[in-house]
N, C-alpha and C positions, 0 to 999 in steps of 0.2 A: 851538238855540243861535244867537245872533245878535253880531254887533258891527260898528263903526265901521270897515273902510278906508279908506278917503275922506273927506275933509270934504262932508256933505250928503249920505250916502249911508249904508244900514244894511243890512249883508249876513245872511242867516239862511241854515243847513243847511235846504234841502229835503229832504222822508224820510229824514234820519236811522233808522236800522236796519233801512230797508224797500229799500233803493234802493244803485243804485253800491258794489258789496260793502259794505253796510251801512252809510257812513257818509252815503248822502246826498249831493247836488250843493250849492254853495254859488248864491246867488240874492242880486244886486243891487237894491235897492230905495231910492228917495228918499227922505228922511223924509216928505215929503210924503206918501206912499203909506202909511206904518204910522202908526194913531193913537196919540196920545200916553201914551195907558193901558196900550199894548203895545209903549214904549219901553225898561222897566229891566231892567237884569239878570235871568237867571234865567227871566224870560215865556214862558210856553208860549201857544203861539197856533196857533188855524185859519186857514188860507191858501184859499181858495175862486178853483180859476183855471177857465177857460173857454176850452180849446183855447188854452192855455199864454199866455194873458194872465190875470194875478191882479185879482178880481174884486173879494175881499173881505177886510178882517184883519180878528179877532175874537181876543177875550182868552177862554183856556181858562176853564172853573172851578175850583173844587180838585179836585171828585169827577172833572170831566173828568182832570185833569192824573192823578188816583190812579188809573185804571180805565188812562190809557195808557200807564202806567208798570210795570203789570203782565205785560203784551203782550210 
């Protein structure tokens, strides 16, 4: 789950249901940092960090988003 606090700025739950009694930690990002494909609503996306610098955003698949929604 992600959204706008900030102008120029896109905040996403980290580990939602895995993390911080399940909901996850909230994470500050530029837009700059998330590509524009993994802007709207609803996006599920891979986060790729490296000793807690984010390395990577990637847009799920369906079958990704269906296999981790069963979890």
């Amino acid at each position: 789950m992600f959204g706008s606090l900030s102008p120029g700025t896109i905040d996403i739950h980290v580990g939602y249901g895995i993390g911080h009694l399940d909901g996850g930690h909230l994470s500050n990002f530029t837009i700059h940092e998330i590509p524009t494909s993994c802007r709207m609503p609803n996006t599920y996306v891979w986060l790729t960090f490296e000793k807690q610098n984010l390395v990577k955003i990637e847009r799920m698949t369906l079958l990704e988003v269906e296999e981790n929604l069963e979890k």
